[in-house]
C-alpha positions in Angstrom: 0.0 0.0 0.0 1.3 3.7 -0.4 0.9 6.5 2.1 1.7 10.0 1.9 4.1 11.6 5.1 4.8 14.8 5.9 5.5 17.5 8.6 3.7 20.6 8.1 5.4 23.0 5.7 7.6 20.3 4.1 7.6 18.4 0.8 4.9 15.1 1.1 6.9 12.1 0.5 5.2 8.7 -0.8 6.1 5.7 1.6 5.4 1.9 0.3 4.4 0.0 3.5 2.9 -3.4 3.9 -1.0 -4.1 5.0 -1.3 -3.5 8.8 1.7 -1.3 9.2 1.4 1.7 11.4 1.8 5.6 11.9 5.0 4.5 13.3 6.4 2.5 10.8 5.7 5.4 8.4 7.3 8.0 9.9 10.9 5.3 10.3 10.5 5.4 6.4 10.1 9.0 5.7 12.8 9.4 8.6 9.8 11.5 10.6 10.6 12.1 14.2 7.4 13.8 16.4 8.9 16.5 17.9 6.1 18.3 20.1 3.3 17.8 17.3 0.4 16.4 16.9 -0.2 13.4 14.5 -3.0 13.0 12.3 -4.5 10.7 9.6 -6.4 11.4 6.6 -6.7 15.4 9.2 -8.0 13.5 11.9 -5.9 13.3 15.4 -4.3 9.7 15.8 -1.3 8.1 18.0 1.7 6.4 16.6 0.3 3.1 16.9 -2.7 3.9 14.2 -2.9 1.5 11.5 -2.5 2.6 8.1 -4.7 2.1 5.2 -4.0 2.5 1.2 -3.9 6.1 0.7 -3.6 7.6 3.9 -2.3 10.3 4.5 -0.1 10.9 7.7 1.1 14.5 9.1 3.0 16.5 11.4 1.2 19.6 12.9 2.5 21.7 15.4 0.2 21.1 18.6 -0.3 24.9 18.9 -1.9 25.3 15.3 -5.0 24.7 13.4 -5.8 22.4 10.7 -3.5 21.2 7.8 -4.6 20.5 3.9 -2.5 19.1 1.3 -2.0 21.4 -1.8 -0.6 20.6 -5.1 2.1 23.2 -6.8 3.8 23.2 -10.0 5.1 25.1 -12.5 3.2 25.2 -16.0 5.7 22.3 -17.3 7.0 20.7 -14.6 6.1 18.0 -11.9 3.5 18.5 -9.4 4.6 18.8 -5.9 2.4 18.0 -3.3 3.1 20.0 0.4 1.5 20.0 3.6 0.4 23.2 4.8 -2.1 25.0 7.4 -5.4 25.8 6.7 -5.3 29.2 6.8 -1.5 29.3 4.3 -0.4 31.7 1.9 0.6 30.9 -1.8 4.3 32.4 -0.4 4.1 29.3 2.4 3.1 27.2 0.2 5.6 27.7 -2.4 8.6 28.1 0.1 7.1 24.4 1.5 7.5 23.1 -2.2 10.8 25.3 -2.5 9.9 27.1 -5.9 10.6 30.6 -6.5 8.7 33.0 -8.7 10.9 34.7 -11.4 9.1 37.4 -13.4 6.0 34.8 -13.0 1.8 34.8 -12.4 0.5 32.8 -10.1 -2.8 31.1 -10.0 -5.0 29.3 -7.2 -7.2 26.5 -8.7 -7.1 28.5 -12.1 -7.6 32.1 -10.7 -5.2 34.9 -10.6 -3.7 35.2 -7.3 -1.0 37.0 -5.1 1.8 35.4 -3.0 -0.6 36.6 0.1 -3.4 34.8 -1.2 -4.9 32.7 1.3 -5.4 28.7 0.1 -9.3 28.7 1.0 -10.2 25.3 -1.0 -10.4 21.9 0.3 -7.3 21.0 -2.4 -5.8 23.7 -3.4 -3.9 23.8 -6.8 -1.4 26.4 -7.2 0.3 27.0 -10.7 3.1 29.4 -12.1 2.8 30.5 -15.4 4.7 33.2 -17.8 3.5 36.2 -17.6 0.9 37.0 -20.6 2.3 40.5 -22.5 -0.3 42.5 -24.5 -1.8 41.4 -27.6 -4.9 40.0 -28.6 
């Protein structure tokens, strides 16, 4: 089965585990430690001893914030990152988490123009770069 790990903020990494295997045994293969966060499965709170399902997906939160979503950013061209960041994140956290940099660039959320403050409101968020458009018809 595959899993998806990450701490909040950082690139998602795709673990292969076998049926039954837990939280723990996810975190040893993304080389996760918990350090003073909160673990949750598929964004609900779970333990290290949680068994994992196909498709889960397991992450890190800092105990003192809200909610996390995974969002999906890429450059018109390139692979698709996937990151995990807070409910309430920018496009700028959520390219920094995905470590892409804007150059001269537009940015769109889920296929709108956006801003680098642009809060990530949907439940998936998509966020692409694309050339900047000059003039004409």
């Amino acid at each position: 089965m595959l899993v998806k790990v990450a701490r909040l903020g950082t690139a998602v990494q795709e673990i292969a585990l076998s049926e039954g295997l837990t939280v723990r045994d996810a975190l040893q293969g993304a080389d996760l430690v918990v350090e003073n966060e909160e673990i949750r499965v598929n964004n609900t709170s779970a333990s290290e001893a949680t068994v994992l399902h196909d498709r889960d997906i397991v992450t890190l939160v800092p105990k003192v914030k809200g909610g996390q979503k995974i969002a999906k950013v890429a450059r018109l061209g390139t692979a698709v990152r996937e990151v995990a960041v807070a409910d309430d994140a920018t496009v700028a956290q959520a390219l920094e988490a995905a470590d892409i940099d804007i150059d001269n660039e537009d940015v769109r959320v889920d296929g709108q123009s956006a801003s680098l403050e642009t809060r990530l409101t949907s439940a998936n968020p998509l966020v692409t770069i694309v050339p900047k458009v000059k003039g004409g018809k």
